[in-house]
OpenMM code with the backbone's topology and positions (N, CA, C; nanometers):
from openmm import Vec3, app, unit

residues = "UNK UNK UNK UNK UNK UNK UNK UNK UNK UNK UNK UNK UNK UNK UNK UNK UNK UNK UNK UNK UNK UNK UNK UNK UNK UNK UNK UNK UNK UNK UNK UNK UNK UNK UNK UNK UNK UNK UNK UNK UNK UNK UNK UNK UNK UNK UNK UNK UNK UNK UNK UNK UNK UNK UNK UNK UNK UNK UNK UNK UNK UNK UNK UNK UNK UNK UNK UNK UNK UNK UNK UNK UNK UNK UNK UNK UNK UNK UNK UNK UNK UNK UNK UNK UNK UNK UNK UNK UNK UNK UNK UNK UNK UNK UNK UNK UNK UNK UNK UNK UNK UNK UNK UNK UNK UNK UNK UNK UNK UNK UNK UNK UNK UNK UNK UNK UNK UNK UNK UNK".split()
positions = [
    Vec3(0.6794, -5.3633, -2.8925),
    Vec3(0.6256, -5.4203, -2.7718),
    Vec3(0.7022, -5.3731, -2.6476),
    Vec3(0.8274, -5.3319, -2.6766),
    Vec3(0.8870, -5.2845, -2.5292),
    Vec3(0.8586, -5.1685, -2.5024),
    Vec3(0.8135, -5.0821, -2.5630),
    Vec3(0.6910, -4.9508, -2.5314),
    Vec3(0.6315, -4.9848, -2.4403),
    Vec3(0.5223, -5.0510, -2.4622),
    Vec3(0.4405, -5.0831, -2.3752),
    Vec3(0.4174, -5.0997, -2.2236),
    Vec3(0.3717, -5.0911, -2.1989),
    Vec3(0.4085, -5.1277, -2.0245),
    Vec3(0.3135, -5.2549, -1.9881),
    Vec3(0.3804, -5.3280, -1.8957),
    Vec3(0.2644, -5.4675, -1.8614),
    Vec3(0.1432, -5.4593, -1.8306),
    Vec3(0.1186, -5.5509, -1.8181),
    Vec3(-0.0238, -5.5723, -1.7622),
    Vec3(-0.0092, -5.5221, -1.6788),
    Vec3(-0.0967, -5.4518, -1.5183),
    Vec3(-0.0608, -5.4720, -1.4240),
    Vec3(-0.2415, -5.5016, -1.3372),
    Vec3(-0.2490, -5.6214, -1.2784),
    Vec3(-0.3289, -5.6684, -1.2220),
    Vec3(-0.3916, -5.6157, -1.1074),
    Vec3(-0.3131, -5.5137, -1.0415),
    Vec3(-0.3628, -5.4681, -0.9418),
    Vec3(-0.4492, -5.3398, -0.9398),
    Vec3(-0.4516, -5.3370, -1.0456),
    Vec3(-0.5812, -5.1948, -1.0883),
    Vec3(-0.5512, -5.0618, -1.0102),
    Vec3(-0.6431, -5.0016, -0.9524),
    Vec3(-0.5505, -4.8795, -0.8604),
    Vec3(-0.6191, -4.7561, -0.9509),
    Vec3(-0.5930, -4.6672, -0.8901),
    Vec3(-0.5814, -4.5525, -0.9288),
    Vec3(-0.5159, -4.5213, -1.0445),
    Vec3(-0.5132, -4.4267, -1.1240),
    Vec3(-0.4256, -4.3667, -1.2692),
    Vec3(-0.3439, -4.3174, -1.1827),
    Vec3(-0.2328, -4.3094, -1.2551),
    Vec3(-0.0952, -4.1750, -1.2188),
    Vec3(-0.1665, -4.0050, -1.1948),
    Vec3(-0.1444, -3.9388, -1.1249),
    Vec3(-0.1880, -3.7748, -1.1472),
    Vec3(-0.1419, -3.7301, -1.3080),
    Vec3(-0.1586, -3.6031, -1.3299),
    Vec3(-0.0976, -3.5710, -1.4776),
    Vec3(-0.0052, -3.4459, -1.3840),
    Vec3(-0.0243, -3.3811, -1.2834),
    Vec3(0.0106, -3.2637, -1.2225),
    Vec3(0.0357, -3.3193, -1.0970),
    Vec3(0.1735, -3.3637, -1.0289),
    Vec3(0.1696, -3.3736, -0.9123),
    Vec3(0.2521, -3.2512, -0.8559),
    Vec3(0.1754, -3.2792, -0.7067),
    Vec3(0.2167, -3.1375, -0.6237),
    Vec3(0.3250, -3.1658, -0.5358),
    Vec3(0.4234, -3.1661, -0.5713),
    Vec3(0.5643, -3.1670, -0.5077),
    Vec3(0.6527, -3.1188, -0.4481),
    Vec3(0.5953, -3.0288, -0.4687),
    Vec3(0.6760, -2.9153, -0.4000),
    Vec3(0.5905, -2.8093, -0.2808),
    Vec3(0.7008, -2.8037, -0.1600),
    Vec3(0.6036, -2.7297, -0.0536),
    Vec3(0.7065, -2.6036, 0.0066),
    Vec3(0.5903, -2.5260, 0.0509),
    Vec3(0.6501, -2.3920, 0.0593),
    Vec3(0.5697, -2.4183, 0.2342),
    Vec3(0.6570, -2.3655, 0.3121),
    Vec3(0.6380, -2.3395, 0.4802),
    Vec3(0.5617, -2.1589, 0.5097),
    Vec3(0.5210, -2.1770, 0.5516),
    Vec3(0.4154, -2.0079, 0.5813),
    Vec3(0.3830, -1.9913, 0.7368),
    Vec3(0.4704, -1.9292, 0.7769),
    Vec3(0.4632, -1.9041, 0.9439),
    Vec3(0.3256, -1.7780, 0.9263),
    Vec3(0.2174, -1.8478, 1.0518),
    Vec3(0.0920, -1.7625, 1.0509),
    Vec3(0.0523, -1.7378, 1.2140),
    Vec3(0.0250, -1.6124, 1.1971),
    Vec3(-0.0583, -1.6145, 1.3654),
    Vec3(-0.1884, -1.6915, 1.3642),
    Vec3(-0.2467, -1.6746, 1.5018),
    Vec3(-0.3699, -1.7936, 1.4998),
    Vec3(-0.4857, -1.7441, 1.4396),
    Vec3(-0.4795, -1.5860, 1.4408),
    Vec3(-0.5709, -1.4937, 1.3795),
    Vec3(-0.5320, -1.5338, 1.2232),
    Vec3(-0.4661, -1.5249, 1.1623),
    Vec3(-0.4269, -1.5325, 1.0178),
    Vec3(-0.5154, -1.7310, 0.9825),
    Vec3(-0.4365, -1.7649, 1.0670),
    Vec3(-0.4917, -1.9251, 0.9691),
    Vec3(-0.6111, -1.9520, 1.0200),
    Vec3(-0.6896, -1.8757, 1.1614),
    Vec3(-0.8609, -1.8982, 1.1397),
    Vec3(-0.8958, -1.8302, 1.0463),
    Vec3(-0.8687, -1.7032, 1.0000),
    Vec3(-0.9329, -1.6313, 0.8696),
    Vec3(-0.9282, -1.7077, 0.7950),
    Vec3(-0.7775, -1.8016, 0.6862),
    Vec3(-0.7844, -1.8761, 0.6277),
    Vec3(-0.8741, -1.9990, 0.6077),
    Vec3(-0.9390, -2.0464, 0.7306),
    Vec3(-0.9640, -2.1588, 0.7274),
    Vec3(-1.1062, -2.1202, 0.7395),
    Vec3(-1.1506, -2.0323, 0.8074),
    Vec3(-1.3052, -1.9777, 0.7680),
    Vec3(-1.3207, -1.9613, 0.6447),
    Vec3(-1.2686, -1.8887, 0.5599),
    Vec3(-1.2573, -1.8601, 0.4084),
    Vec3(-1.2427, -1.9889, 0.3469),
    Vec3(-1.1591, -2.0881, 0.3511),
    Vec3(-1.1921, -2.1856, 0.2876),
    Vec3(-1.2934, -2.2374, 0.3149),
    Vec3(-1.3616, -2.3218, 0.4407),
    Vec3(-1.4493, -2.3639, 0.4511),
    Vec3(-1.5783, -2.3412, 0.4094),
    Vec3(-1.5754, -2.1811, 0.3959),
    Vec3(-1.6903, -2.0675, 0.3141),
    Vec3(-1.7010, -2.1589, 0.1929),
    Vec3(-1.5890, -2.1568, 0.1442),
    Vec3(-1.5829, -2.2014, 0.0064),
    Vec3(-1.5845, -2.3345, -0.0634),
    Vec3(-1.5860, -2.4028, 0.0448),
    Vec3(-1.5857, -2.5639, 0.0669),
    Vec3(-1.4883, -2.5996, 0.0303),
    Vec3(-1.4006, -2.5523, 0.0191),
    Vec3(-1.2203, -2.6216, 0.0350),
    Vec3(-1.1483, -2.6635, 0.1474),
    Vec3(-1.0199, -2.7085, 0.0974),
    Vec3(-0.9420, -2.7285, 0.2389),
    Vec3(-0.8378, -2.6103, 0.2054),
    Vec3(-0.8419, -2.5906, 0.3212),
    Vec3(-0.7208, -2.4552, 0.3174),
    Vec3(-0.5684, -2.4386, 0.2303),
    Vec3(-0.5160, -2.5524, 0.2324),
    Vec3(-0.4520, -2.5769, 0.1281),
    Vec3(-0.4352, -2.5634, -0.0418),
    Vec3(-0.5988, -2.5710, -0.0863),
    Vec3(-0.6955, -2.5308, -0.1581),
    Vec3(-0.6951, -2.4071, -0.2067),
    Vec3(-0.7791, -2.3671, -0.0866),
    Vec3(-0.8420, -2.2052, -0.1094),
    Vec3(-0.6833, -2.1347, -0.1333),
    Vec3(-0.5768, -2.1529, -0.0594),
    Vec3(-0.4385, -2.1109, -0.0328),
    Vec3(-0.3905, -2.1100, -0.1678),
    Vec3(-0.3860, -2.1933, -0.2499),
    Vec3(-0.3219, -2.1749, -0.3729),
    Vec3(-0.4317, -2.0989, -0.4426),
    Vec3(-0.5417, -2.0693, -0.4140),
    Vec3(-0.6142, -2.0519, -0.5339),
    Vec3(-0.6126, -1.8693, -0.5248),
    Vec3(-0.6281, -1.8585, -0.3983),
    Vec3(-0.6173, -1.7130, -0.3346),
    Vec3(-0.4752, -1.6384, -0.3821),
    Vec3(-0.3412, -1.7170, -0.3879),
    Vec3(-0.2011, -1.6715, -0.4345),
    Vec3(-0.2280, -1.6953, -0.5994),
    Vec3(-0.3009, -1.8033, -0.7168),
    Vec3(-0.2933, -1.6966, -0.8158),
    Vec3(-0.3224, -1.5776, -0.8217),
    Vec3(-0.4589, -1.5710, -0.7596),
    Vec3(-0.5479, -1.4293, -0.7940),
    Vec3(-0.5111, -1.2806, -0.7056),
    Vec3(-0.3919, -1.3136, -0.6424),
    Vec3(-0.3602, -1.2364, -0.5785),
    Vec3(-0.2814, -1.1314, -0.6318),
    Vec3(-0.3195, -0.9544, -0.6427),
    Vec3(-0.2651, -0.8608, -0.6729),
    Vec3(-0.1685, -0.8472, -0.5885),
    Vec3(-0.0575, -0.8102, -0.6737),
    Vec3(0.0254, -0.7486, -0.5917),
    Vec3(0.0882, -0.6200, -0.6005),
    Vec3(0.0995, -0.5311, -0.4757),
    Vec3(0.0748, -0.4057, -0.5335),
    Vec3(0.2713, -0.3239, -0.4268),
    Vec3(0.3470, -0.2928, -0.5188),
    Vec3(0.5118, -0.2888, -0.4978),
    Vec3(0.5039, -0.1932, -0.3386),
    Vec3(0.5925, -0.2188, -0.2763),
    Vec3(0.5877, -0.0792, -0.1535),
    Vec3(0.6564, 0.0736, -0.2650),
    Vec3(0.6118, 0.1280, -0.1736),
    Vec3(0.6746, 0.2684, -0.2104),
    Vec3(0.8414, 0.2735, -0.2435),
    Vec3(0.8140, 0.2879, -0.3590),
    Vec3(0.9613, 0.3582, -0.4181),
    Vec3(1.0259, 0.5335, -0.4408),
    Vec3(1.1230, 0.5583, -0.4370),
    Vec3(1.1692, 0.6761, -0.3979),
    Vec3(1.0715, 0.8107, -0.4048),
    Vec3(1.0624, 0.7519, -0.5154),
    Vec3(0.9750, 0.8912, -0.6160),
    Vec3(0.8472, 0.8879, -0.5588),
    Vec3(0.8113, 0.8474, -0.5038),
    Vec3(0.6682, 0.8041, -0.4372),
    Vec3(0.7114, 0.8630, -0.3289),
    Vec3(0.7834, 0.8382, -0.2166),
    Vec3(0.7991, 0.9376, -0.0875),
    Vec3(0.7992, 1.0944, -0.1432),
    Vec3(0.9102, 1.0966, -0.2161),
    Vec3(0.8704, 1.2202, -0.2441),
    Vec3(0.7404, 1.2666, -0.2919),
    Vec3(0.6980, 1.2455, -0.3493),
    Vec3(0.5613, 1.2803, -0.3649),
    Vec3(0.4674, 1.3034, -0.2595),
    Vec3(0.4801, 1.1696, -0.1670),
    Vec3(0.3884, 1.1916, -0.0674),
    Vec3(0.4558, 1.3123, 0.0549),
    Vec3(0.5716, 1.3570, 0.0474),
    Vec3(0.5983, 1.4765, 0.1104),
    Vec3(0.6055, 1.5967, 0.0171),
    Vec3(0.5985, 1.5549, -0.1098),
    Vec3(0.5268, 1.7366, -0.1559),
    Vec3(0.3626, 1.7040, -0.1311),
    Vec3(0.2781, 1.6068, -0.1324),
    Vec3(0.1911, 1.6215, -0.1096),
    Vec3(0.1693, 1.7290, 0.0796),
    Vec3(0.2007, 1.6438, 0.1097),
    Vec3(0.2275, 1.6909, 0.2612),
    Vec3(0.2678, 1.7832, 0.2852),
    Vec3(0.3138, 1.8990, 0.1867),
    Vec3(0.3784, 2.0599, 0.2098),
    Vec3(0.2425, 2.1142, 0.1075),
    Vec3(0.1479, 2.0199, 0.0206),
    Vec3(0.0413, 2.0958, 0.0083),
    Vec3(-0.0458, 2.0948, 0.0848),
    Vec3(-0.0689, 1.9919, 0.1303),
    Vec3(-0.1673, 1.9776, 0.2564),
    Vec3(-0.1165, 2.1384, 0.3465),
    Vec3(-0.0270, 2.1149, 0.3916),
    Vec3(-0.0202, 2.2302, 0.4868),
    Vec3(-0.0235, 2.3853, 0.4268),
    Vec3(0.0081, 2.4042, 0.2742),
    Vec3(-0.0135, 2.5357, 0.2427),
    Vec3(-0.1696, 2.5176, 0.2076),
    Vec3(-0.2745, 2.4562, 0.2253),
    Vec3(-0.3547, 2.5049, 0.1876),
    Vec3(-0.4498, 2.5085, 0.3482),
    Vec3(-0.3501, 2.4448, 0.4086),
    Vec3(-0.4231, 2.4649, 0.5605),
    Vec3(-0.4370, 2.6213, 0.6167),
    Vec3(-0.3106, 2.6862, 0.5243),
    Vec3(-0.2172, 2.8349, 0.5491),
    Vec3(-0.3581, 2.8857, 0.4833),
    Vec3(-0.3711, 2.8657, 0.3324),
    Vec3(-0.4588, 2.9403, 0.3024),
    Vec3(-0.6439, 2.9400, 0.3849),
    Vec3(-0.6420, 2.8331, 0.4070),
    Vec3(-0.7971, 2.8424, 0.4509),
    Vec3(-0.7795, 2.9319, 0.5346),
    Vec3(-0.6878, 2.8859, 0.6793),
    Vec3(-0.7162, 2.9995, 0.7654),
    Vec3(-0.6716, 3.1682, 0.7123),
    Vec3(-0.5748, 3.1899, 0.6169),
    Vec3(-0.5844, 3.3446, 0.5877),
    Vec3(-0.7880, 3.3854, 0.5335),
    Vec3(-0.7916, 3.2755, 0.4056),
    Vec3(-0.9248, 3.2734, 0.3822),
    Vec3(-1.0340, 3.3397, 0.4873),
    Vec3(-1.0391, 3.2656, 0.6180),
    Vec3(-1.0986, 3.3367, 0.7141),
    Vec3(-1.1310, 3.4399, 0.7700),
    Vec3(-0.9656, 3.4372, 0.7871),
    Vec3(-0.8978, 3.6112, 0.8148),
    Vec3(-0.9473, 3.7457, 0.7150),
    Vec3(-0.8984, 3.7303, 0.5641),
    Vec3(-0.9472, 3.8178, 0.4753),
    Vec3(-1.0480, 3.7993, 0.4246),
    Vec3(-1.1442, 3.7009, 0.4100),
    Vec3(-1.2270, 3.7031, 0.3213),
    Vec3(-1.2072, 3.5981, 0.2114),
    Vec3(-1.2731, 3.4987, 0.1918),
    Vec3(-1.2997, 3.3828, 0.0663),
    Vec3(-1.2637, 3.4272, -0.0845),
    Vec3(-1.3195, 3.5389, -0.1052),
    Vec3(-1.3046, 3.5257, -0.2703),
    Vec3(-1.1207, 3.5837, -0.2868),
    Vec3(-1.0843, 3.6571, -0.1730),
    Vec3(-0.9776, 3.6720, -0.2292),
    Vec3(-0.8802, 3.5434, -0.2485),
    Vec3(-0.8958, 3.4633, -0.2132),
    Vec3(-0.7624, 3.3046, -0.1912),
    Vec3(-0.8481, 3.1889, -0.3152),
    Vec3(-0.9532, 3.2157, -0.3116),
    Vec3(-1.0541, 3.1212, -0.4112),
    Vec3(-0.9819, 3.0861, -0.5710),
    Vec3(-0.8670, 3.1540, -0.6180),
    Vec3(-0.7973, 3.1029, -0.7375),
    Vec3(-0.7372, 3.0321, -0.6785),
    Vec3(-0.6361, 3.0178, -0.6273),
    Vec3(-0.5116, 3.0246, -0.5148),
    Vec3(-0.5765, 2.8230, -0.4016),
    Vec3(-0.6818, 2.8570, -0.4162),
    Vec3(-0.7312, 2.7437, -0.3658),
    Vec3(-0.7682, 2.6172, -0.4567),
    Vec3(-0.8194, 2.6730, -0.5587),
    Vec3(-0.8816, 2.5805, -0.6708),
    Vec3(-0.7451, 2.5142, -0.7399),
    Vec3(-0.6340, 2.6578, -0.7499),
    Vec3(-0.4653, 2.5885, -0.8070),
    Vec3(-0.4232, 2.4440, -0.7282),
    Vec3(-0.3921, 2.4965, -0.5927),
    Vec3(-0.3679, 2.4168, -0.4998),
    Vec3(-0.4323, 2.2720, -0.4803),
    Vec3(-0.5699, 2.3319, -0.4790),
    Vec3(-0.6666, 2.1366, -0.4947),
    Vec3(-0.5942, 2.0273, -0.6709),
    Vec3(-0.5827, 2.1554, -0.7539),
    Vec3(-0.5945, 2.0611, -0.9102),
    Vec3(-0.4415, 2.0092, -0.8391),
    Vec3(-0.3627, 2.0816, -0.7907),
    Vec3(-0.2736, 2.0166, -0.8016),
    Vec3(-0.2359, 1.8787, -0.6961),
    Vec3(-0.2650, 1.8997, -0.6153),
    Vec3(-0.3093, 1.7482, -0.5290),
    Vec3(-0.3832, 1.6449, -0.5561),
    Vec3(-0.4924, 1.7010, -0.6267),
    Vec3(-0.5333, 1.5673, -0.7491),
    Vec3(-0.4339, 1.5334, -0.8505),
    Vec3(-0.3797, 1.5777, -0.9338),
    Vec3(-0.2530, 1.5610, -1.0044),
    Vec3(-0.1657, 1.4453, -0.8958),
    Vec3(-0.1181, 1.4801, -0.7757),
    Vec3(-0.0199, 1.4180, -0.7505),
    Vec3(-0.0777, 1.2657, -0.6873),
    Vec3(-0.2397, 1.2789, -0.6367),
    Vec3(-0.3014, 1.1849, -0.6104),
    Vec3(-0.3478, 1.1094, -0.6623),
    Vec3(-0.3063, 1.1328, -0.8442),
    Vec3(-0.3115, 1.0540, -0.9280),
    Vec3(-0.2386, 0.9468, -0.9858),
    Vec3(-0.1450, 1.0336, -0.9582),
    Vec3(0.0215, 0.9616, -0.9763),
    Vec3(0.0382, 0.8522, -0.9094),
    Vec3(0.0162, 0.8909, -0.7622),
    Vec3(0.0298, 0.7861, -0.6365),
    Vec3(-0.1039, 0.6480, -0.6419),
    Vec3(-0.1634, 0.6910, -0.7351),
    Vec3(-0.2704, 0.5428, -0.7170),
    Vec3(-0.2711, 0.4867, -0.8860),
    Vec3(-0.1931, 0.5417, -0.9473),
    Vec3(-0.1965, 0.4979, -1.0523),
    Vec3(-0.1527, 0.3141, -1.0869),
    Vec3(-0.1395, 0.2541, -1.1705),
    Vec3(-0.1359, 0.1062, -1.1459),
    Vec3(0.0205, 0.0854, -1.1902),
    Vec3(0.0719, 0.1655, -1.2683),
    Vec3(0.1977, 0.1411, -1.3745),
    Vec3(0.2874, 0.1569, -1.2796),
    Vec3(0.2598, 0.1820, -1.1582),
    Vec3(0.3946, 0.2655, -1.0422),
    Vec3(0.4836, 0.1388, -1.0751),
] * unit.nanometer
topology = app.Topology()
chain = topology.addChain("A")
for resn in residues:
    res = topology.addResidue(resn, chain)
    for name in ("N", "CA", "C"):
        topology.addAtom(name, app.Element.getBySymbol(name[0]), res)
């Protein structure tokens, strides 16, 4: 019987099973929390709401790490050798640079693969 808990006469509400206790502060411009609050309201929430529901589902995607700059500056020294080649292209004639061009593209797809890949 001392398990139990009393009677209690005043009825009421149940206990939550999940209370929300904990709060996190989020400094926003006025542009940022009308988006928010349009978006919730879209959704018929209260921003508070939509706010947690938007941070599970939220990807998150790392900034650039070393190996990644580099990349994006050998990309950027292909960009410019193939800028070299178009205009020789011009100059001499297309079919002669046309291997030389097709190398150059596979390989910027290669590195533009790397850079959007998900595992970075």
């Amino acid at each position: 019987m001392k398990d139990q808990k009393p009677y209690n006469p005043k009825g009421g509400r149940p206990p939550k099973k999940i209370k929300l206790d904990s709060q996190l502060m989020v400094r926003l411009t006025q542009a940022e929390r009308f988006l928010i609050a349009s978006k919730a309201k879209e959704a018929g929430m209260k921003p508070s709401v939509w706010f947690r529901h938007a941070a599970k589902k939220a990807k998150v995607v790392a900034r650039l790490k070393p190996e990644d700059a580099g990349l994006l500056r050998m990309l950027a020294g292909m960009a410019n050798n193939l800028n070299q080649m178009t205009h020789l292209a011009h100059v001499d004639g297309l079919l002669s640079y046309q291997r030389k061009c097709r190398e150059l593209l596979s390989e910027i797809d290669d590195v533009l693969k790397k850079l959007t890949s998900d595992d970075r």
